[in-house]
C-alpha positions in Angstrom: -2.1 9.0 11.4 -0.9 5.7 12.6 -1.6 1.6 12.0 -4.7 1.9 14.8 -6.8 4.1 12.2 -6.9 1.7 9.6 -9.1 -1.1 9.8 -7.9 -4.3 9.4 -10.8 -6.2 8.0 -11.2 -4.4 4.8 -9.4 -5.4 1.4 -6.5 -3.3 0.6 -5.8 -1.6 -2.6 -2.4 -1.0 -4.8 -1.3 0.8 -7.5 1.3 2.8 -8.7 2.0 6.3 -8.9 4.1 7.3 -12.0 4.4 11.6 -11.0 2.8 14.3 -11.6 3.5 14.5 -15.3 3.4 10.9 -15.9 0.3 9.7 -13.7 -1.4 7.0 -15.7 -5.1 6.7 -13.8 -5.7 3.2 -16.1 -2.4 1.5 -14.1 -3.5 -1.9 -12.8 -4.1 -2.6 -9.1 -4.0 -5.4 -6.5 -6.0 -6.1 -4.3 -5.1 -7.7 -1.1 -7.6 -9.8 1.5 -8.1 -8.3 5.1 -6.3 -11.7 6.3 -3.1 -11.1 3.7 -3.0 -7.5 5.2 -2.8 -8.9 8.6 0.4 -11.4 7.5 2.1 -8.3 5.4 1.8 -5.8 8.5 3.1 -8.6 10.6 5.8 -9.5 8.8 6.7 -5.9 8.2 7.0 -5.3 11.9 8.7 -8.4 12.7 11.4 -7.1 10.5 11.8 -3.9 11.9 10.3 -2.4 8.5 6.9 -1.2 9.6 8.2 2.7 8.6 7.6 1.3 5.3 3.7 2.3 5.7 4.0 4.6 8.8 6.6 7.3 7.6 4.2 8.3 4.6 0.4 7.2 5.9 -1.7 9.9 5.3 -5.6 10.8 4.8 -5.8 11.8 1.2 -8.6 10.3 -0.8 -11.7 8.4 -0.8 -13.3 5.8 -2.4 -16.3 6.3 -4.8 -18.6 5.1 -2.1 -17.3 8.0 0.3 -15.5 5.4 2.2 -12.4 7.3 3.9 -8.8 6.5 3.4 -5.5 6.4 4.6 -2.6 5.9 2.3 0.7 5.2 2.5 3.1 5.9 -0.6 6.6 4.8 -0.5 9.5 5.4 -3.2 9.0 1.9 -5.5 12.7 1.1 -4.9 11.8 0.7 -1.3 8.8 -1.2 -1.6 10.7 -3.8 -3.3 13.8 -3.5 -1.4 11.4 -4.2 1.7 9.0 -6.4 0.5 11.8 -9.1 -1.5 13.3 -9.6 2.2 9.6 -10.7 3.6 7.8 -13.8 4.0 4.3 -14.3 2.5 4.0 -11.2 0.2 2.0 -12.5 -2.7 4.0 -13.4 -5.9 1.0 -11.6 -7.9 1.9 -8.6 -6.0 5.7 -8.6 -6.7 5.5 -8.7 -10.4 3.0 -6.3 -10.5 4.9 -4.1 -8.5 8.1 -5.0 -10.5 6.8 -3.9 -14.0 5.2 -0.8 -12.4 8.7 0.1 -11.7 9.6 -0.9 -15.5 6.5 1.1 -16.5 8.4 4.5 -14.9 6.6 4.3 -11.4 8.2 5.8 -8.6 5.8 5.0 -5.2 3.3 2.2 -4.7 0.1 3.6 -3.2 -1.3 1.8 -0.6 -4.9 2.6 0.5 -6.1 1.5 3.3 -9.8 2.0 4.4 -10.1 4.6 7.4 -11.6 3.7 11.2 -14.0 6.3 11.5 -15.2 5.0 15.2 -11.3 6.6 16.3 -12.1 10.3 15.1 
């Protein structure tokens, strides 16, 4: 799967992923508007760091409603090497991400809602 199945004017959810042994389902997520996934993508591939989504993106869940997904999941120590480098990235999202990581995390899952009309 690749950037052109997603689609880019849905929200987009994060949360962290803490292993098998460890996952805690009740872990806080963040939420991220259609046009604030638009600037982090962007800034992302401006920097040459685009891999950070497109190395792991996979179809792996849906959403209550049936709504298809693709998610990316990379290694928390990544996500915030990455992301401190970037422009724009919400504050909200950087602490949450960084106490996550104090919590025992290991990824950040990044769900993105599937383009159907592509398949």
């Amino acid at each position: 799967m690749s950037l052109i199945h997603i689609m880019y004017n849905e929200p987009v959810e994060f949360y962290a992923y803490y292993g098998f042994s460890n996952h805690k389902k009740d872990s806080a997520k963040y939420v991220i508007s259609p046009d604030d996934v638009n600037i982090f993508l962007n800034n992302l591939e401006n920097d040459g760091e685009l891999f950070l989504i497109t190395n792991t993106l996979q179809s792996l869940w849906q959403r209550e409603n049936g709504t298809l997904l693709l998610t990316a999941f990379p290694s928390i120590n990544d996500f915030i090497d990455i992301t401190t480098k970037l422009n724009n990235v919400p504050i909200e999202l950087m602490d949450i991400v960084k106490q996550w990581k104090e919590d025992g995390a290991c990824e950040v899952n990044i769900d993105f809602a599937q383009n159907m009309s592509l398949i």
